[in-house]
DRENBANU-766455 format. One record per residue (C-alpha): residue in one letter; x, y, z. Coordinates in steps of 0.25 Angstrom, whole numbers, padded with zeros to 4 digits, always signed. Example, Ala and Ser with C-alpha at 12.3 -4.5 7.8 and 13.67 -1.06 7.14 Angstrom:
2
a+0049-0018+0031
s+0055-0004+0029
This chain:
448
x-0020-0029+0748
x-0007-0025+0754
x-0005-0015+0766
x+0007-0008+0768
x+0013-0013+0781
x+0027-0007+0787
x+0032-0021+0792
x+0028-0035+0787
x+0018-0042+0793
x+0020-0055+0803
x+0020-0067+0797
x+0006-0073+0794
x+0003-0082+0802
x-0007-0091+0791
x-0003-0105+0790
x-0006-0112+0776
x+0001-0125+0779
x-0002-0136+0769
x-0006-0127+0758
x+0000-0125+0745
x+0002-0110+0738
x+0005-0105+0726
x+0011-0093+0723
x+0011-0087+0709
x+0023-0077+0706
x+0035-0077+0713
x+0037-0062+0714
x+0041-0056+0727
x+0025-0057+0730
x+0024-0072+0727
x+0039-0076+0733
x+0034-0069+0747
x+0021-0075+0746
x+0027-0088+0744
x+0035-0086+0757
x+0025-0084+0765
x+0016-0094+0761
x+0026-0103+0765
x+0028-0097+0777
x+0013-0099+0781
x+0016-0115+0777
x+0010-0116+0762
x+0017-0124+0751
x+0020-0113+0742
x+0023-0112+0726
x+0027-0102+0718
x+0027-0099+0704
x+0034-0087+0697
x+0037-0086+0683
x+0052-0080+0682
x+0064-0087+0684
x+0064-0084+0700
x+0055-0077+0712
x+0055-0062+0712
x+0045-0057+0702
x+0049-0043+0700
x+0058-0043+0711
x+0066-0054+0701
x+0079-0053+0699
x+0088-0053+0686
x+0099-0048+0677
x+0103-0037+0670
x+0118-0037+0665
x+0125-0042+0675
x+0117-0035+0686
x+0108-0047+0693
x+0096-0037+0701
x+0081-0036+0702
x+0073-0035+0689
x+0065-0023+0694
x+0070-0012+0703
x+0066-0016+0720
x+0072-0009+0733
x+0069-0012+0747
x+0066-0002+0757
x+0068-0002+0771
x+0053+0000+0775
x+0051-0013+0767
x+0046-0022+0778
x+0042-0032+0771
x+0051-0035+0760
x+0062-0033+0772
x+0054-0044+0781
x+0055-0053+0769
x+0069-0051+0765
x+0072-0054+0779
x+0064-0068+0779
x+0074-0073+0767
x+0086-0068+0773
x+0089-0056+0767
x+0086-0045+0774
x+0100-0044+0781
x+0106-0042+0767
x+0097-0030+0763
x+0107-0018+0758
x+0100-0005+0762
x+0105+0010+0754
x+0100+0024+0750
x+0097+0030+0739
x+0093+0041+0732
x+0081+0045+0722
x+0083+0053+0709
x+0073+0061+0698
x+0075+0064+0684
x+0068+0074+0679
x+0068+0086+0669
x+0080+0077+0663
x+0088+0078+0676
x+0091+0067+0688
x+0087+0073+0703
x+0090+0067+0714
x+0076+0064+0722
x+0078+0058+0736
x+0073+0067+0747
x+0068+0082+0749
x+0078+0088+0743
x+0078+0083+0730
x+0064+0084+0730
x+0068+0098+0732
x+0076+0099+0721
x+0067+0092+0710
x+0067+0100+0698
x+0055+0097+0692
x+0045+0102+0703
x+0044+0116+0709
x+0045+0119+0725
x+0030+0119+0727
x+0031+0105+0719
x+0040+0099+0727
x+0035+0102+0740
x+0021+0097+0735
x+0030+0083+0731
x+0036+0083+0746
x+0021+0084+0750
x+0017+0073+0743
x+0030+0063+0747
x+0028+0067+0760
x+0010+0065+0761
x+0013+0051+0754
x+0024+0047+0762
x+0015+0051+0776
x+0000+0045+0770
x-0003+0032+0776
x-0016+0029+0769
x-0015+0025+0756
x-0029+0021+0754
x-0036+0035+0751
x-0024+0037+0742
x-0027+0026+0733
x-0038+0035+0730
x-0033+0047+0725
x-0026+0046+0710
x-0010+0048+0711
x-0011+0060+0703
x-0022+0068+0711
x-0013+0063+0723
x+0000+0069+0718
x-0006+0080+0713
x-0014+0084+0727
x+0001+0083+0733
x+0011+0087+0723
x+0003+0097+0713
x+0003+0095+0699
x+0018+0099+0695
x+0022+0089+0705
x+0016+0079+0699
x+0017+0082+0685
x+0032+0083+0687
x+0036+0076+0698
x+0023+0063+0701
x+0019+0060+0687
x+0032+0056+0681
x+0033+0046+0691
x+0020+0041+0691
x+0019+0039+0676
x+0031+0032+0677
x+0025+0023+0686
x+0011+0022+0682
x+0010+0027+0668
x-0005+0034+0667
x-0008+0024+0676
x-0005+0035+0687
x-0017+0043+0683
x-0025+0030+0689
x-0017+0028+0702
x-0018+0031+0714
x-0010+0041+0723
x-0008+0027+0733
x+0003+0023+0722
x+0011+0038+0725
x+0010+0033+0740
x+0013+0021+0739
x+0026+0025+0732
x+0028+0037+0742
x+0025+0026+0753
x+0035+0018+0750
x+0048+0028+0746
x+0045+0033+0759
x+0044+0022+0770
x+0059+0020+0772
x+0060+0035+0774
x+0048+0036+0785
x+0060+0023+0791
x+0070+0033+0791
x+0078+0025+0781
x+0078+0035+0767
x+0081+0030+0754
x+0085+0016+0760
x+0085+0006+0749
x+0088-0009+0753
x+0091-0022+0742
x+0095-0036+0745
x+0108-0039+0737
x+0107-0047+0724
x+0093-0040+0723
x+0080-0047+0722
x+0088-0058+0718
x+0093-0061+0731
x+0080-0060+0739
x+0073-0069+0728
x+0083-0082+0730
x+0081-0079+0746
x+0066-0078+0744
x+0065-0089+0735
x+0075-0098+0742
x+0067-0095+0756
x+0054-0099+0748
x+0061-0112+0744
x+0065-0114+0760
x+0049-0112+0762
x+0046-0124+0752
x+0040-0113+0742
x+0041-0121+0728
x+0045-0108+0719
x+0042-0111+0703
x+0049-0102+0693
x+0048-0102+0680
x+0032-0104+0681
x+0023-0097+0676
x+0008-0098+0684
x-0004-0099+0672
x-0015-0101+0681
x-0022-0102+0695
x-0034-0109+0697
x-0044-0115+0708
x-0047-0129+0706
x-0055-0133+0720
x-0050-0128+0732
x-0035-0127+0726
x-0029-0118+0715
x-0022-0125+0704
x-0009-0118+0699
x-0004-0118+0684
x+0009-0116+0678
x+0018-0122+0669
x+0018-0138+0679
x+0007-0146+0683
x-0003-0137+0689
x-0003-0137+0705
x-0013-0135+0716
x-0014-0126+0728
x-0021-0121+0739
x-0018-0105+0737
x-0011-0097+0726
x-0007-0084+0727
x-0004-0075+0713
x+0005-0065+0713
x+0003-0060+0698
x-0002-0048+0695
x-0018-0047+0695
x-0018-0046+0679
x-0008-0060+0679
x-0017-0066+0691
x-0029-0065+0684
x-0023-0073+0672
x-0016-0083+0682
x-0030-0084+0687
x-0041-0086+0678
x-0052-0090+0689
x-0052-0079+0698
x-0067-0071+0696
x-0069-0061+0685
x-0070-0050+0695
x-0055-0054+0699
x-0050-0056+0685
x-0055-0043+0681
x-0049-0037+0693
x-0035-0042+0692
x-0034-0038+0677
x-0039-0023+0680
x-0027-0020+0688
x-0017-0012+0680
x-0002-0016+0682
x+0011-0008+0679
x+0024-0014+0674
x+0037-0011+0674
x+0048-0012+0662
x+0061-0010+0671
x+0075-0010+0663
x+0088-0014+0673
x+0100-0005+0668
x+0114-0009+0672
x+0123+0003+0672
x+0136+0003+0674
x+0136+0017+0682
x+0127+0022+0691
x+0116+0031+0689
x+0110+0042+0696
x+0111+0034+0709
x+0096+0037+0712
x+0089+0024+0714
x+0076+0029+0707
x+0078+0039+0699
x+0061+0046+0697
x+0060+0050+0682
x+0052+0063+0679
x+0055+0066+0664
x+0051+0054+0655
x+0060+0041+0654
x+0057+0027+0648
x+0057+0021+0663
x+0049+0025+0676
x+0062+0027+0685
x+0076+0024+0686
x+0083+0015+0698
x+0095+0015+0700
x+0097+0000+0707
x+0110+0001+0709
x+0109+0015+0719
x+0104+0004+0729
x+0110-0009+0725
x+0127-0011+0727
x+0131-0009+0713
x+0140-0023+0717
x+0127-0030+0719
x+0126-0024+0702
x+0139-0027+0698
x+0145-0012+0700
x+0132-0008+0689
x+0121+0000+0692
x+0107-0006+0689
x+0095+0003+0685
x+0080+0000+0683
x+0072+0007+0672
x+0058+0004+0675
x+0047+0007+0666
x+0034+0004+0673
x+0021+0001+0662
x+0007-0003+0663
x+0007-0016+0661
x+0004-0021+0648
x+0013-0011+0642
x+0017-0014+0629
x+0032-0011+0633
x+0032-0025+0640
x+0033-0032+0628
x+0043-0022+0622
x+0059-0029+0620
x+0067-0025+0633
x+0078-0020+0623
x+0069-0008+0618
x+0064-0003+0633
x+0080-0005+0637
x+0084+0004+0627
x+0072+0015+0631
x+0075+0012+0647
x+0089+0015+0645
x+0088+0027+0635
x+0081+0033+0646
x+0092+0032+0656
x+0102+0038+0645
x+0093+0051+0645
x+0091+0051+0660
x+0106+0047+0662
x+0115+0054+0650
x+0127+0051+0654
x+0124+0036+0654
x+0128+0028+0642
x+0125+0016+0636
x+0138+0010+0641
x+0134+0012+0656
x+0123+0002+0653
x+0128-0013+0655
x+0114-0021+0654
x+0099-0019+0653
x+0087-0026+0655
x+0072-0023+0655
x+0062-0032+0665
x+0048-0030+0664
x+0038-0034+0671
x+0022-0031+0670
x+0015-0030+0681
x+0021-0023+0693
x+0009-0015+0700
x-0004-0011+0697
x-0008+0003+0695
x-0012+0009+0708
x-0025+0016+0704
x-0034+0022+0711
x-0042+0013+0720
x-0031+0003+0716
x-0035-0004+0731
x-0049-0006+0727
x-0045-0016+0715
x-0033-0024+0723
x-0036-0038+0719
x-0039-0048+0732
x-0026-0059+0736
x-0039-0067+0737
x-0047-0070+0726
x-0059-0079+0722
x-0052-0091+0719
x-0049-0097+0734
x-0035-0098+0738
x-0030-0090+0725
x-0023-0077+0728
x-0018-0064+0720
x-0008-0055+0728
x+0001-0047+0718
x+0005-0032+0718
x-0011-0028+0715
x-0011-0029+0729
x-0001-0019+0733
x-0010-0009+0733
x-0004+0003+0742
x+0012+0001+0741
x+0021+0002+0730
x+0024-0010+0724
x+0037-0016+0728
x+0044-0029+0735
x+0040-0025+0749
x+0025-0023+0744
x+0027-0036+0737
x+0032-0044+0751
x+0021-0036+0757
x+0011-0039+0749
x+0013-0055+0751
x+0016-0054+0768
x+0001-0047+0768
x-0006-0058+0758
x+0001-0069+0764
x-0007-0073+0776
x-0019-0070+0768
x-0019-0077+0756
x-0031-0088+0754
x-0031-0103+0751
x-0041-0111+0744
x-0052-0119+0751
């Protein structure tokens, strides 16, 4: 399981000379992992399903706006992502800004980016907000986040913030999130989210916001390019139907001949690796299906005006999305063709049914809410729309979340699982995600 780390680690300094990797999924997780497989000396493959590397990081487009199908931002206490970028030759051409945070709540927008606003919030009392300050401040200080992940979010936040606190202010944002999935999680997820809006301020940076430009579409084509260089083999447009042990090797399965190797690492979520491998034990089928994933329905909105300016604008009052980000209060509105991109992300348990639903009828929601948040928007302003969705992002955090982390190691020799079920005290994000695969790396086990 992953622990948080302010730097990245040293390279490992395991050799795997001679053998022969798969990887399946080519995400951020699986494209890192692929690197440095190589770099210990495997021969690597990797499959992913889409079109190109990337995963949820993937890039496409909307209009004639070419970004990320999801929302991402780097930080400058992401270390690792930063270590990474740096190793494709992109770090120099990281473009760093500040920005601002906003609120709507009782039908009005707030600014919401340091005390004073805070301050000014209209929806809490002084004794409220000075009980929220509390909070921000015991999450942002608390360095264990073990006995945490005992406590359930709400008795958490309650404890600290009271009960108008948390009516007005906490549970908006954690059903939005979570759904009633909040009353089974942990007070870890609150600061783990805490943690991680924080670490650039305890660097003295503030609100500093960092994107390469072109977006994850240019880090991809260096990744995948540095991954070629490494004599990785990458395989879009394949889908992965089984794993299996045959002997000492695993046999790999997808739409070609089926091809042989000395370990395989699966990146799927646990519910998609448990279908992918049917030979696993009972006890660790049962376990990967158990754990409970949310999704995320996100809509991309090209405007051709600016917003608020906020780049996440928190929701209080009921809308048919969880936040609103404004991409473009970070990103050179050059690099968006003079436009301004917006997210409006929904986020579902996920087999919700609104998965299956027509894009057109969840666009027509997303942006009927914007209207009422933003009346003086019109539907000229809006150029083009699109709705990506994807169904498994993160598992619920519940409580004792740790005690049910699947292993990387599992009982089939040289078969490996590492996905964001192992994330298990951060939020989940692309630094996480690097992180994750630098701390499995060196540990991961071949057949004998």
């Amino acid at each position: 399981m992953l622990t948080r780390r302010q730097a990245p680690p040293s390279p490992p300094a395991v050799r795997r000379d001679g053998q022969r990797w798969g990887v399946i999924g080519g995400g951020m997780l699986g494209s890192t992992l692929a690197h440095r497989l190589a770099g210990q000396g495997a021969h690597v493959v990797i499959w992913e399903g889409g079109p190109s590397l990337g995963g949820l990081a993937a890039p496409w487009q909307v209009g004639d706006v070419t970004w990320d199908r999801f929302y991402h931002v780097t930080l400058a206490s992401d270390a690792h992502l930063l270590a990474l970028l740096g190793e494709i030759g992109l770090a120099e051409r990281l473009r760093w800004t500040t920005t601002t945070t906003g609120s709507y709540a009782s039908g009005r927008l707030h600014p919401l980016s340091g005390p004073i606003d805070y301050l000014k919030f209209p929806a809490l009392g002084a004794v409220d907000k000075a009980r929220l300050a509390a909070t921000l401040v015991a999450g942002t200080l608390r360095r264990d986040w073990a006995s945490l992940e005992r406590i359930p979010v709400e008795e958490w936040l309650i404890k600290w913030s009271g009960r108008r606190a948390f009516d007005r202010f906490w549970l908006p944002l954690l059903r939005a999130k979570l759904g009633s999935g909040y009353r089974e999680t942990s007070a870890a997820f609150i600061w783990a989210t805490i943690q991680r809006l924080s670490a650039a301020r305890r660097a003295g940076l503030a609100e500093r916001f960092g994107y390469v430009p072109g977006g994850y579409a240019t880090t991809l084509d260096a990744l995948t390019s540095t991954l070629v260089a490494e004599g990785v083999e990458v395989r879009c447009n394949t889908a992965v139907t089984s794993v299996r042990p045959d002997g000492a090797e695993l046999v790999v399965a997808s739409g070609s001949a089926p091809e042989r190797f000395d370990g395989v690492v699966v990146t799927a979520a646990p519910p998609v690796a448990a279908r992918l491998c049917p030979d696993l034990s009972g006890a660790e089928l049962d376990a990967l299906r158990s754990i409970r994933y949310r999704g995320v329905v996100c809509t991309s909105v090209v405007l051709r005006r600016p917003l608020a300016g906020y780049y996440l604008t928190y929701l209080m009052d009921d809308a048919p999305f969880t936040t609103i980000v404004e991409m473009s209060s970070i990103v050179d509105p050059r690099e968006l063709g003079g436009h301004t991109l917006v997210y409006l992300p929904l986020y579902l348990a996920s087999e919700d049914p609104m998965f299956a639903e027509a894009d057109d009828a969840i666009e027509g929601r997303m942006l009927s809410g914007l209207f009422q948040i933003y009346p003086d928007l019109h539907e000229d302003d809006v150029l083009a729309v699109r709705t990506a969705k994807a169904r498994f992002v993160f598992p619920l955090p519940v409580v004792g979340y740790s005690r049910s982390v699947p292993s990387v190691s599992t009982s089939i020799r040289g078969l490996n699982l590492l996905s964001s079920a192992q994330i298990i005290n951060a939020t989940l994000n692309v630094n996480e995600t690097v992180a994750l695969a630098d701390d499995a790396a060196p540990r991961l086990r071949v057949a004998e």
